[in-house]
N, C-alpha and C positions, 0 to 999 in steps of 0.2 A: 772653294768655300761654299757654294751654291750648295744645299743640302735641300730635299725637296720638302722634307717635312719638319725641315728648323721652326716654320713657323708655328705649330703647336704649341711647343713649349710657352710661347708666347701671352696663350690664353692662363696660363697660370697665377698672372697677375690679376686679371679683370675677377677670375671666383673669389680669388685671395682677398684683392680688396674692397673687395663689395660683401666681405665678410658674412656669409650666406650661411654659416655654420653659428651665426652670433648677430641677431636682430638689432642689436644694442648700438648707437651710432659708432662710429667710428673714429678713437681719439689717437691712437697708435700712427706712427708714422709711413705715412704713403710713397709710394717708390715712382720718382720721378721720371729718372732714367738707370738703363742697364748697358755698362760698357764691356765687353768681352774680347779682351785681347791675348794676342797670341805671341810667344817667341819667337821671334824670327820676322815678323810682322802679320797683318792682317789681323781684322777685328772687326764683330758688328756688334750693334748698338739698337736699345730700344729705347724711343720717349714716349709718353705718355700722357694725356690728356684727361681731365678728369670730370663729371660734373657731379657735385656733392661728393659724396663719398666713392661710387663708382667710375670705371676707366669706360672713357666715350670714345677715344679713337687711340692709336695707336701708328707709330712710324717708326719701320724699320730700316736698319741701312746697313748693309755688306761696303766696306773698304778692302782691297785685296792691295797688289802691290801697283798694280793698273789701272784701277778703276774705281767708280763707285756706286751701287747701286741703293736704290729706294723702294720701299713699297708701302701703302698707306692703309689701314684698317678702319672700317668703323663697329661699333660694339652698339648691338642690340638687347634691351630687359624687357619680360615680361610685367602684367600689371602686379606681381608680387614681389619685381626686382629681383628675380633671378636671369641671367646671363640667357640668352637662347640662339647667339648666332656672333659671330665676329667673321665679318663681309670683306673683302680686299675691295678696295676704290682703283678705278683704274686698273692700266695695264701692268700684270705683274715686270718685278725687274727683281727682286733680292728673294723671291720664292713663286712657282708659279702654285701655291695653293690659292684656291678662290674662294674657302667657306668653311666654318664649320660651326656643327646645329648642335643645341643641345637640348635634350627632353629629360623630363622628369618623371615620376612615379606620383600621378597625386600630387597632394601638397606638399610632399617632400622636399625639402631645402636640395638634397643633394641628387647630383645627375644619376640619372637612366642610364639614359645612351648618352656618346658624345662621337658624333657622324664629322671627319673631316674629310673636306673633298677638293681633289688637285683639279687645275683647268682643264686637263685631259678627260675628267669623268672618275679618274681613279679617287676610292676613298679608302679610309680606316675608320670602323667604327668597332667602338668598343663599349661592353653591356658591364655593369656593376651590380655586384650584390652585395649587401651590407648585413651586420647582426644587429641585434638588440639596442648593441649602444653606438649605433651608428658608424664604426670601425668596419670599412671594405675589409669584404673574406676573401673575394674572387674576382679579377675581371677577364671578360673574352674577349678578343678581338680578332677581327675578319677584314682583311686588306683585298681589295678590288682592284688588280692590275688593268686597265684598258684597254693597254697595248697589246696584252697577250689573251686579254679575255679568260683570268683565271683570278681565281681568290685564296688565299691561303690564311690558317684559322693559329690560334698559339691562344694560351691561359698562363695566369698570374693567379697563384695565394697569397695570404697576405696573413702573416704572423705578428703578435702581439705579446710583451712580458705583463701588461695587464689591462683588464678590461674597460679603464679610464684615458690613456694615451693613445692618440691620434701617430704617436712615433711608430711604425711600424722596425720590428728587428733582424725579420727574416722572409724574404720573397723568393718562392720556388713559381719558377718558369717552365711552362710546359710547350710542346707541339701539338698541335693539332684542337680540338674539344674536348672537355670534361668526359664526354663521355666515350671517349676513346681510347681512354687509361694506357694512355703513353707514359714512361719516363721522364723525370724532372730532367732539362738536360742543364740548365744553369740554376745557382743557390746566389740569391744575393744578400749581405747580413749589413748590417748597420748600427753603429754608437750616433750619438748624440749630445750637442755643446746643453746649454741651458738658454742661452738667451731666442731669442726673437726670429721667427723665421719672417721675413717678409714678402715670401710668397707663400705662405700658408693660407690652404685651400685647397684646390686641384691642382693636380699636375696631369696636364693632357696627354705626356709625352711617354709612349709603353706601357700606359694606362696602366701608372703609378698615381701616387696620390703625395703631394706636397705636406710636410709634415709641422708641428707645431713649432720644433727644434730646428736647427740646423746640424745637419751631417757632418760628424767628423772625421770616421773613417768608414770606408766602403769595401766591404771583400766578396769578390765575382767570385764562383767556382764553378768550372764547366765541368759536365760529369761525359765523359768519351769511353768510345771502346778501351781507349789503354790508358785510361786511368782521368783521376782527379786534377787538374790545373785547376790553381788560385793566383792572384794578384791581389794587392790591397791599395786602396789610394788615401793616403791621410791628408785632408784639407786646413787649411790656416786662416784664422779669420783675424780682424779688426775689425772693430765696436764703436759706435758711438755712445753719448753719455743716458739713450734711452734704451741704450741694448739690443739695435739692431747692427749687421755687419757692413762696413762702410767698403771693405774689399775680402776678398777671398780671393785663395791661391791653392794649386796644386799641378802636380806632376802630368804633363799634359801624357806622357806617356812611361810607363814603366821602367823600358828601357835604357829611357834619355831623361833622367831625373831632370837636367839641367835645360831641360824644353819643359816653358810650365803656363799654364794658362792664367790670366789671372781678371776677375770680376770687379768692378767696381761700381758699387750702388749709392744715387742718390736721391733727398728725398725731398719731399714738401711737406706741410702741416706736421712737425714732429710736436706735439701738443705736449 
């Protein structure tokens, strides 16, 4: 269950709720904790600490069938209360990542870069480019092995059905740089519920971007020498009475419909 860069993901709450896309305080409901369990068992867990409307630290924990491990974050803002760093305290245990930074353009609300880096030295950073109405079109990203002293590069587009929604519908995946005009090698497409995403903001994790919505169905397509493979995963939610989802469920794997992951979010200040 030890995943080296499970922790990213994690930063998606801290952009999310420190609502950096919307100046306006914050009356919407803030995500406490995030429970992610597995079939069959094993499951980690994030809590969340908050001071005013933004997340100040952060505690992870991996339970497997043996053990259980811990890791403790703290979250650093600049003087305009944008996010610039989320620090590991101590020795890692449930991720050995140690950091990641995050720069901006100017006075731009939304990240530049977003640089994360494991204990070894290895990082991923990934570059964004936005249009007019603030909708990522492109991100790049450039992974820094240590071990092997090599780096390897890959790009995201980012499609939209209109120039108001932050929902993105269709993400083409590339290898290498823009400017290398390789082949999409995977299409990723996406529908959308109506209510409340609660980690709307960023999503650090494949330098995606966490949407307004929540996801309802997801379809991968690799594009290969011998052809197109697709999968689709449809996810299932439960709502509370302000329209965020209190659990989500889905097919942990294609194969094995009846192995299924399932999410459970809770919150504080639901105003």
């Amino acid at each position: 269950m030890k995943i080296r860069f499970v922790l990213l993901c994690l930063f998606v709450l801290a952009l999310g709720c420190s609502k950096k896309n919307d100046p306006a305080p914050v009356t919407g409901c803030q995500v406490s904790s995030i429970t992610t369990a597995f079939t069959g068992g094993g499951q980690w867990s994030q809590k969340y600490t908050y001071s005013g409307n933004s997340v100040s630290s952060l505690q992870f924990q991996v339970v497997d069938n043996t053990s259980t491990t811990t890791s403790n974050f703290t979250y650093t803002y600049d003087g305009s209360g944008r996010l610039t760093q989320v620090a590991l305290v101590g020795t890692p245990q449930a991720s050995d990542m140690a950091s990641a930074t995050i720069t901006y353009s100017g006075t731009s609300t939304y990240p530049s870069v977003v640089k994360a880096t494991l204990g070894d030295g290895s990082y991923n950073q990934t570059t964004y480019t936005y249009n007019s109405t603030q909708q990522v079109t492109q991100s790049v990203s450039n992974y820094f092995d240590a071990s092997s002293n090599t780096t390897t590069s890959s790009y995201q587009t980012f499609s939209y059905p209109n120039t108001t929604t932050m929902n993105y519908s269709t993400v083409e995946n590339y290898p290498g740089l823009p400017a290398d005009g390789k082949a999409s090698v995977a299409t990723y497409e996406y529908t959308y519920d109506t209510k409340s995403n609660p980690l709307s903001g960023y999503d650090l994790v494949g330098a995606t971007f966490s949407t307004t919505n929540n996801v309802l169905t997801y379809k991968a397509t690799s594009h290969t020498d011998s052809g197109d493979f697709s999968s689709t995963i449809t996810y299932t939610y439960l709502y509370n009475s302000k329209g965020y989802p209190t659990k989500k469920t889905y097919p942990f794997t294609n194969l094995d419909p009846n192995s299924t992951v399932t999410i459970t979010y809770n919150y504080t200040n639901c105003n």
